[in-house]
C-alpha positions, 0 to 999 in steps of 0.5 A: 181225409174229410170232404172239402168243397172247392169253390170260385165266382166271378162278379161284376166287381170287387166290391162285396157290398155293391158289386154282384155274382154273376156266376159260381162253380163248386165241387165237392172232393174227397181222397182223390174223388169228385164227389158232387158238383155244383154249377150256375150263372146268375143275373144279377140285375145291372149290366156286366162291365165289358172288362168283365166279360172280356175276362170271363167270356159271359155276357150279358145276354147269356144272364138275361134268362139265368135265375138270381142269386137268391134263387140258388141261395138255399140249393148253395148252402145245402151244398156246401153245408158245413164242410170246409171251403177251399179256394185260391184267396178264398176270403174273396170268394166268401166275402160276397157269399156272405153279402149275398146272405150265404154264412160265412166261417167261424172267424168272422163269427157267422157261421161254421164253414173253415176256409182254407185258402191255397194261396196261404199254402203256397206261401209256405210251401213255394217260399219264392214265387215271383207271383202268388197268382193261381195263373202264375204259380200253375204255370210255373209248375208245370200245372194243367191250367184251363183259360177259360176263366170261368167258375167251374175250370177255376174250381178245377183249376184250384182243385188241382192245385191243392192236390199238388201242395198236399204232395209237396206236404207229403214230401217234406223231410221225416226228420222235420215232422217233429218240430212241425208238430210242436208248433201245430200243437200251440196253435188252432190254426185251420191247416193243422189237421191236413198237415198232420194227416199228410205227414202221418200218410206219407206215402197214401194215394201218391201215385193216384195224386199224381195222375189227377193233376196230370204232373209230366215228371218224366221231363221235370228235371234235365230240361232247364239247360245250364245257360252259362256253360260254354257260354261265350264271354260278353263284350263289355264297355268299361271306363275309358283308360283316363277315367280308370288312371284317375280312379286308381289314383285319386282316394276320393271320386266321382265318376260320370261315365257309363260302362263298368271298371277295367277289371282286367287291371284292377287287382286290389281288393273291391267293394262293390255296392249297387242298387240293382240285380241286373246291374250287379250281375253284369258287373259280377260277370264281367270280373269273373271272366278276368278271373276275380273272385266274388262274393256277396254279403248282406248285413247281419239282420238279413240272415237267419239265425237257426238257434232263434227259430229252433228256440221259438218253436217252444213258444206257449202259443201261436197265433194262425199268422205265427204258425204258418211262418214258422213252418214255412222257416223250418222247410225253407231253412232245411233247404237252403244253403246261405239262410239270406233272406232274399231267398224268400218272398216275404209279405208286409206281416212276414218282414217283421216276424222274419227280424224276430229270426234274424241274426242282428248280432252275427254269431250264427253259422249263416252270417259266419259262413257268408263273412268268411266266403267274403274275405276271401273274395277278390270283390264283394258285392253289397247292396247300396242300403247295406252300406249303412247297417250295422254288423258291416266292418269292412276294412281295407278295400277300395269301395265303388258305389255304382248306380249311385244317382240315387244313393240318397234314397237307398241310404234314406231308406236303410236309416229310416223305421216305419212303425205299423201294427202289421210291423209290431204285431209279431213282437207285442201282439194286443199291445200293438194294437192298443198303441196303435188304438191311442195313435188313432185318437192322436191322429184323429184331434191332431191331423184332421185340422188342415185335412193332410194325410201326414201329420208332423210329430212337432215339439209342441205335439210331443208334449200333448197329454194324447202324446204322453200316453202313447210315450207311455204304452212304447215304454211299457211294452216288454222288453226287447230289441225292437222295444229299445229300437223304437225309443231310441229312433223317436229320441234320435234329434237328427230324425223327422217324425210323422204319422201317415195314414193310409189304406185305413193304416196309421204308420209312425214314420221316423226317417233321417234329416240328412244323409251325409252323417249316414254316407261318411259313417258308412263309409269310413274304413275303405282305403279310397271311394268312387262314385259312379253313375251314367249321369250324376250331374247337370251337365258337370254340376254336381252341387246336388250330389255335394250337398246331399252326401256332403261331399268335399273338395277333396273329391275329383270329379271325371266325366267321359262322354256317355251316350244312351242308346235309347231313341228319345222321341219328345211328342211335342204335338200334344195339347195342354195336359189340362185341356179338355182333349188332351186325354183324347189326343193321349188315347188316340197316340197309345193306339198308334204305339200299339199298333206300331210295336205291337208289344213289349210295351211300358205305358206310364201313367200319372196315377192309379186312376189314370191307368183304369181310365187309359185301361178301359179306353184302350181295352177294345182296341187292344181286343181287336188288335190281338195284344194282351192289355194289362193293368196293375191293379187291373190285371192283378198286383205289380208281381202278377202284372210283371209275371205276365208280361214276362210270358208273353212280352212281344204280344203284351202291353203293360199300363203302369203309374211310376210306382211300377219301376221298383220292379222294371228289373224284372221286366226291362229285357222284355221292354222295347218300347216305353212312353211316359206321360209325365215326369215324376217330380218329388211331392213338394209338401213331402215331410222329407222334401220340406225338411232337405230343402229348408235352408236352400235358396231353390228348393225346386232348382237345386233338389227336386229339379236334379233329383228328377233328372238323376232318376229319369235318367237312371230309368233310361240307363235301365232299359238301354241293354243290349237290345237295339232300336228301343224307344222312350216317347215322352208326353210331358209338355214341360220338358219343351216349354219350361226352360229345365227341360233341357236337362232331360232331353 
């Protein structure tokens, strides 16, 4: 094997173009042997931001005497020379050496050097990581991983991880090689040659591969113990007997109570749909321990379809995204058992390159074993935006939609396309972008007028010259399913139409006006129907929920009394939440928090902003306490921040905007203590918002008002497990001042 260099920095920022290196370690490696290292510190001329030097341990002073970058620049690129640069997210690191005059590799057209990037490789060969981080993924490994968090132990670090995935290479099946090769041999991708190479050896340097990154295989196996064998059964609250009695004899209704059904009673044959996995579980254990039988299904398109991805592998050529996710199917799908897509952990690109693969029309051997397993089942579990999607005909049970405060949005979401040149790259290739390029213009005459982000796709608009061409370039793409999809959801006269701008990325936004179609269509064939959430009214009026899933008088409203066993503890003694010192005030109460609960802390802020402020204004006082702080998009993404916490959840406090509770799943058992600075309330200029809240009286009493006492009322419902003593603070002035406070506290 070729030599490679391995390669990380750290520097005062993320920014190339205004941020610095402050320092760099690179090793030069070949077949198992560190050939030539290469180590320095830089001063780069402003102040090293105190996050920084937390992270890495280098200050200040310890620069002051060091050379500048461009002093090393010539040593650093005689070391690296024209060999390939392998890092975790190496286009971070490459980035500034280019901003620092350091030649960059042949895809950005200034230089000669490959880059090869672990994290890629990781995505293929480690298909379901909670967490791509270098941190994280080595940790779960079992990886030797060094925290110093400086450029020469994350070079070694990165090192020992690309020798652990060439062994993972090394081990995939025989019987694999040939079709990996045919789709290596369409494509000029840059991990082509490693894979060919480690398939060809199989058997080369394993055992000296193995002592380097210093795996403990003897206890890989054996040690994760069957947590559920011999387990007692749990003790569960389920429905008082009147709500169970009404339940069994009413078709239609809508259950206010918390627990879950008597399954001990229950003995007709159940669609569960929920929105959920601790939820879901809970419930599945609950039927399994009175002897039900359950399965779970999903629709048809989240299923791999073999015969299709076994066909495109013959396809003339392949793009270095195309090759890479081809290759990750092929060892995913010889591995798993169900072929369901929530086995993979799949980024914004991989969603639509996965549809191409689906089964959309169930007649493959996936779909076709989990539909047989399924009606044999005694309860099937749904996820709540299946309801809706095509391919699912499920006759003759009785359906129970639990979670279903915010069923709305899980059936909004399921009957919405959101149209991107990421999402349609895969099926048109250049002839996304050029749609996208016309979009652009569209965008730019039409929407730069009042300065809002989303401009609406009125019927005047529709019929502008700019428009038609677009109209024109959809029709003129090649024929497909997602072709007809697209032409069909922009005719649909039921649907909203915008286009959206953001992160420098236009998305056409075809979303449903209403939802009540939606909801009686998907619910059609069952022979009776229960809504059923802890909270689904304000205090007995359900108008909302009648409204939005047009729900007549034919359905029975029960409630039982239901209590949350959150302590819910207002802070009434803060200032205005516009005044000067009400930032100060916020400050000073999150250290008193933190001092108090040490960890296992959810901070929820207004904005992205609102959590680097509160982050850096906390950080020392965190430092001094001995509690890990961490930010999302401060400490890494909301998989690597969740990953982390989860760690080390009683010496952790997490700092997060309400965008974070899509993934308070994974870390809601970890949570004792929550603090929220204000409740979310739907953006009132929200497309959506303005079109489901025309033909009220109140758009804010009687949608968004109800909507936001439903979802906090959800999250709380959340975190009251089987933990006790846990806590909600809330700063939100409102809640105490206006007189709709009074449905959230």
């Amino acid at each position: 094997m070729q030599p490679f260099i391995f390669l990380d920095t750290e520097t005062t920022g993320h920014n190339p173009d205004i941020d610095k290196i402050i320092e760099i370690g690179a090793i030069k490696w070949q077949d198992g042997k560190i050939l030539d290292r290469f180590e320095s510190l830089f001063n780069p001329g402003v102040p090293i931001p105190y996050e920084i030097t937390l992270l890495t341990g280098i200050t200040n002073e310890d620069v002051r005497d060091a050379p500048q970058f461009k002093e090393k620049r010539d040593e650093i690129a005689e070391f690296i020379g024209d060999l390939p640069i392998v890092g975790h997210n190496i286009q971070f690191d490459t980035g500034f050496l280019h901003s620092h005059h350091v030649p960059a590799p042949p895809a950005a057209g200034r230089g000669t050097n490959l880059e090869i990037d672990t994290c890629i490789l990781a995505r293929m060969l480690l298909p379901n990581e909670s967490s791509y981080s270098l941190e994280v993924v080595m940790r779960h490994h079992g990886l030797p991983l060094r925290e110093s968090h400086r450029a020469m132990a994350d070079t070694e670090t990165t090192l020992d991880f690309f020798i652990f995935l060439l062994e993972k290479i090394r081990e995939i099946p025989k019987e694999l090689h040939e079709d990996i090769r045919r789709v290596l041999d369409k494509s000029g991708w840059w991990g082509k040659e490693i894979f060919e190479e480690m398939m060809e050896n199989k058997n080369a340097r394993k055992q000296e591969v193995r002592k380097e990154i210093g795996r403990q295989e003897a206890g890989e196996d054996g040690e994760k113990a069957d947590t559920k064998a011999g387990a007692a059964d749990e003790d569960f609250k389920i429905w008082a007997p009147a709500t169970t009695e009404t339940f069994l004899s009413e078709e239609r209704t809508i259950i206010e109570a918390g627990g879950i059904p008597d399954f001990k009673i229950m003995n007709e044959p159940l669609v569960i749909a929920y929105r959920s996995n601790p939820h879901k579980e809970k419930i599945q254990t609950a039927a399994q321990q009175h002897g039900k039988s359950t399965a779970e299904l999903l629709s048809p398109s989240r299923y791999l379809s073999p015969k299709k991805l076994h066909n495109i592998i013959t396809a003339r050529e392949l793009t270095d995204g195309g090759t890479q996710f081809l290759i990750k199917m092929l060892l995913w799908e010889h591995s798993t058992q169900t072929g369901r897509q929530d086995e993979l952990r799949l980024d914004r690109e991989e969603y639509g390159l996965f549809d191409i693969l689906a089964d959309h029309s169930g007649e493959d051997i996936y779909w076709i074993k989990a539909i047989e397993s399924a009606e044999k089942a005694d309860i099937i579990f749904l996820h709540q935006q299946a309801l809706s999607e095509n391919g699912l005909t499920l006759k003759n049970r009785t359906l129970i939609i639990t979670e279903a405060a915010l069923l709305e949005d899980e059936l909004t979401q399921a009957a919405s396309h959101h149209y991107s040149v990421s999402t349609l790259a895969p099926y048109f290739k250049e002839k996304a972008e050029i749609l996208f390029g016309l979009a652009g213009i569209f965008y730019e005459k039409y929407g730069g007028r009042e300065g809002s982000e989303d401009l609406m796709l009125t019927p005047h608009l529709l019929q502008t010259l700019e428009w038609g061409r677009i109209r024109a370039t959809i029709e003129n793409l090649p024929e497909c399913k997602k072709k007809q999809e697209i032409l069909a959801a922009l005719d649909d006269p039921a649907a909203l139409r915008w286009i959206s701008s953001f992160a420098e990325q236009l998305t056409i936004n075809i979303v449903p006006r209403e939802v009540a179609a939606i909801f009686a269509q998907a619910t059609a064939n069952y022979k009776k129907i229960a809504l059923h959430d802890g909270t689904l009214t304000l205090g007995g009026d359900d108008t909302y929920l009648r409204n939005i899933l047009g729900l007549n008088a034919s359905w029975k409203l029960v409630r039982e009394p239901y209590a949350n066993g959150l302590e819910i503890i207002p802070k009434q003694d803060l200032p205005y939440a516009m005044s000067a010192e009400y930032f100060s005030e916020v400050i000073k109460l999150y250290r008193e928090l933190i001092a108090e609960h040490k960890g296992r802390l959810l901070l929820l802020v207004n904005s992205r902003k609102a959590v680097e402020a509160t982050f850096q204004a906390l950080l020392n006082y965190a430092t001094e306490a001995g509690v890990h702080l961490l930010g999302v998009g401060i400490s890494g993404g909301a998989g690597k921040t969740c990953a982390l916490f989860k760690e080390n959840p009683d010496n952790s406090v997490l700092i997060a905007t309400p965008r974070m509770l899509s993934h308070l799943d994974e870390i809601q058992d970890g949570v004792q203590a929550i603090a929220i600075q204000k409740i979310a309330f739907d953006f009132p200029n929200n497309p959506l918002v303005l079109a489901r809240t025309a033909h009220l009286q109140s758009g804010f009493g009687q949608y968004s008002l109800p909507r936001a006492v439903l979802s906090f009322k959800s999250l709380l419902a959340k975190l009251d497990g089987h933990s006790a003593g846990k806590k909600c603070y809330l700063l939100d002035s409102r809640l105490w001042t206006k007189d709709y406070g009074k449905w959230f506290v």
